[in-house]
C-alpha positions as CSV (number, residue, x, y, z in Angstrom):
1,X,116.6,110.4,119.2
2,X,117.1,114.2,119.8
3,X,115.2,115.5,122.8
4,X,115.5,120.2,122.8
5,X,112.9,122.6,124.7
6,X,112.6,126.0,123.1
7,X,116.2,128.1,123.3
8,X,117.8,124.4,124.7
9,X,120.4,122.9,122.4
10,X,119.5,119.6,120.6
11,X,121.1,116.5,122.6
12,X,121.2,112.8,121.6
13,X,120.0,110.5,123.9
14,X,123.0,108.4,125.6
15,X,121.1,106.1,127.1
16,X,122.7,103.3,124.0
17,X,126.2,104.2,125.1
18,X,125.7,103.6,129.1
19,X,123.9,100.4,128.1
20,X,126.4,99.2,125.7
21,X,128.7,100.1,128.8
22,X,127.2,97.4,130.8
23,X,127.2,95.0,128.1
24,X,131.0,95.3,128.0
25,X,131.2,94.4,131.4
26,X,128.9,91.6,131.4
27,X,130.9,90.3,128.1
28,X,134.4,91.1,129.8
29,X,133.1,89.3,132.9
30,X,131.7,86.2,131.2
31,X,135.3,85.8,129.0
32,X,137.5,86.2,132.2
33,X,135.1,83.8,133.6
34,X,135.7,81.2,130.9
35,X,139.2,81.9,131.0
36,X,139.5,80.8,134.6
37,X,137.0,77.7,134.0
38,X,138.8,76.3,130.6
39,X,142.5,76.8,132.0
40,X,142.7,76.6,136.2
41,X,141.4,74.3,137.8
42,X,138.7,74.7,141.3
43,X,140.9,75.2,144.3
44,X,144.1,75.5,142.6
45,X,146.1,79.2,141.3
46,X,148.4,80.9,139.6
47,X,150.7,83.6,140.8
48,X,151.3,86.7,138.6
49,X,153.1,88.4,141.9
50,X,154.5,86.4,144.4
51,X,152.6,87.6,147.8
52,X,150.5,89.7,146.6
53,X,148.5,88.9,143.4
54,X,147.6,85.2,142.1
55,X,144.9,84.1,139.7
56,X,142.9,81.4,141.6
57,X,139.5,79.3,140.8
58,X,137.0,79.9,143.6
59,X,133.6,78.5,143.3
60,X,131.5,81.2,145.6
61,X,127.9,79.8,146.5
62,X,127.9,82.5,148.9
63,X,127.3,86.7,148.6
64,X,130.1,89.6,148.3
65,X,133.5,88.2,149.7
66,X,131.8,84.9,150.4
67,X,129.3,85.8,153.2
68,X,126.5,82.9,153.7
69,X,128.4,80.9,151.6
70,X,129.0,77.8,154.9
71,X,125.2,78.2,155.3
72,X,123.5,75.3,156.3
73,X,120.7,76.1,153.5
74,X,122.5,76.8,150.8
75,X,119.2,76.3,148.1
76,X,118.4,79.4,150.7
77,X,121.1,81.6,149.9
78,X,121.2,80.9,145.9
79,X,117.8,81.5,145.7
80,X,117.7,84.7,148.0
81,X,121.0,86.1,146.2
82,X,118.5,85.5,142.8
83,X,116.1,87.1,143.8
84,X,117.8,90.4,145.2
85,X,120.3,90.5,142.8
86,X,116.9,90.5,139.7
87,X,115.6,93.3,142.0
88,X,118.7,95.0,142.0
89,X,118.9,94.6,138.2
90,X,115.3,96.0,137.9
91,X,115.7,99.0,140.0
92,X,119.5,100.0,138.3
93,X,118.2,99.5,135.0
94,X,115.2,101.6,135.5
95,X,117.4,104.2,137.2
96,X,120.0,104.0,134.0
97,X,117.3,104.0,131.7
98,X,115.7,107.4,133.8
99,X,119.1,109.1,134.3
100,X,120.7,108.4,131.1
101,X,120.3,110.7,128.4
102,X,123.2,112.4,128.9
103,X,126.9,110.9,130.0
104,X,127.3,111.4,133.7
105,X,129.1,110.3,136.3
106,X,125.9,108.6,137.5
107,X,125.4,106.9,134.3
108,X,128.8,105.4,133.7
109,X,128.0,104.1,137.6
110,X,125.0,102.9,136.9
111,X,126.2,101.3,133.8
112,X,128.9,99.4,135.5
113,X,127.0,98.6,138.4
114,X,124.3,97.1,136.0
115,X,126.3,95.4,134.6
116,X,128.4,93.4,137.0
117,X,125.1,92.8,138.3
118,X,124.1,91.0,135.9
119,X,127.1,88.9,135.1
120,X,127.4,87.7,138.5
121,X,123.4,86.6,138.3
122,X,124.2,84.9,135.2
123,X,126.1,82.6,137.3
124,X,124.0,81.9,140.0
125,X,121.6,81.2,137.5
126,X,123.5,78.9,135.1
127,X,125.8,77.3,137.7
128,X,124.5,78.2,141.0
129,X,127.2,80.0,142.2
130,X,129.9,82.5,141.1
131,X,133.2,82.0,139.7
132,X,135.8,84.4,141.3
133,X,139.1,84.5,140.8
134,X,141.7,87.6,141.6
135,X,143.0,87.5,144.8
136,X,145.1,90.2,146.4
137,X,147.6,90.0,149.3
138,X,148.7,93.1,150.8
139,X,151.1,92.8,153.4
140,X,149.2,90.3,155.7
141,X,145.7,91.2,154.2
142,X,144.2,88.3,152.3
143,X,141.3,90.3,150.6
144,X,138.5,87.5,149.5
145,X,138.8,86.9,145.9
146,X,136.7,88.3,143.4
147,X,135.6,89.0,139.5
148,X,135.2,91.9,136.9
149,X,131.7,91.7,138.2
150,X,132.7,92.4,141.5
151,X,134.8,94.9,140.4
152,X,132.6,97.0,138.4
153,X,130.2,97.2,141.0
154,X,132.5,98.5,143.7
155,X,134.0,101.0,141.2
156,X,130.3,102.0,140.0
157,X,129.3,102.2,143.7
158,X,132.5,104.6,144.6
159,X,131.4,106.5,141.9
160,X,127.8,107.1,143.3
161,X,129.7,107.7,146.3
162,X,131.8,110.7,144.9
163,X,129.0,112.1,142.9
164,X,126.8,112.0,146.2
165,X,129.6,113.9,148.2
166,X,130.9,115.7,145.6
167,X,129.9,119.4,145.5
168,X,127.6,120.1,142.9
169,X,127.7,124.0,141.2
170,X,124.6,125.9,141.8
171,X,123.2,128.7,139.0
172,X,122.9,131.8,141.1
């Protein structure tokens, strides 16, 4: 589809590109995933670097890095993480869908953000939690593991960040 106004150049709409975007994620996130399921087993790991990067098997009923997941109503939690998380999906998708005619740093954000968001549902949905498995050791910093999904949403939401702060050029 070719959108132009009068003197405007033709442009194709990229809204196909930052959507197939987010469908790499989601299938990048769900192979990892598989990965970790078929070949370590829960509570156990791998190390790739000693003290500072291991492969584990983490089953996380909880939200980002864990939080809620010792709550004493966990049906709660899963169902509240649902819930916001098919919001969240809503709302990006409608923004990516808005926004995304053109490849921008918003897009590509939106794109990732969309679709981490929707891998990690997936498992809430299908397994009732999600499966998380890098975990990084810096110094004496245990950061809580996560996924690709994870991943691609803090990336996505730096991103937002940098376009937000970043200076835009004005036509004067």
């Amino acid at each position: 589809m070719t959108t132009s106004a009068p003197g405007q150049h033709k442009t194709t709409d990229k809204r196909p590109v930052l959507f197939l975007i987010a469908a790499l994620v989601i299938l990048l996130d769900r192979l990892s995933k598989l990965w970790i399921i078929h070949h370590i087993r829960p509570g156990f790991a791998i190390t790739i670097i000693p003290r500072v990067f291991r492969l584990t098997h983490v089953l996380n009923t909880g939200a980002a890095f864990s939080l809620f997941a010792d709550s004493l109503s966990p049906l709660v939690v899963r169902d509240s993480l649902v819930a916001f998380s098919i919001i969240a999906v809503i709302i990006v998708g409608a923004l990516l869908w808005r926004m995304g005619r053109e490849i921008t740093l918003t897009g590509i954000a939106l794109a990732l953000i969309l679709g981490g968001a929707l891998g990690n549902l997936y498992d809430r949905l299908v397994y009732s939690f999600v499966v998380d498995f890098l975990e990084v050791h810096i110094i004496h910093y245990h950061w809580p593991d996560f996924n690709v999904a994870d991943s691609c949403i803090v990336i996505g939401a730096c991103l937002l960040l940098i376009e937000i702060f970043h200076p835009q050029p004005t036509d004067n």
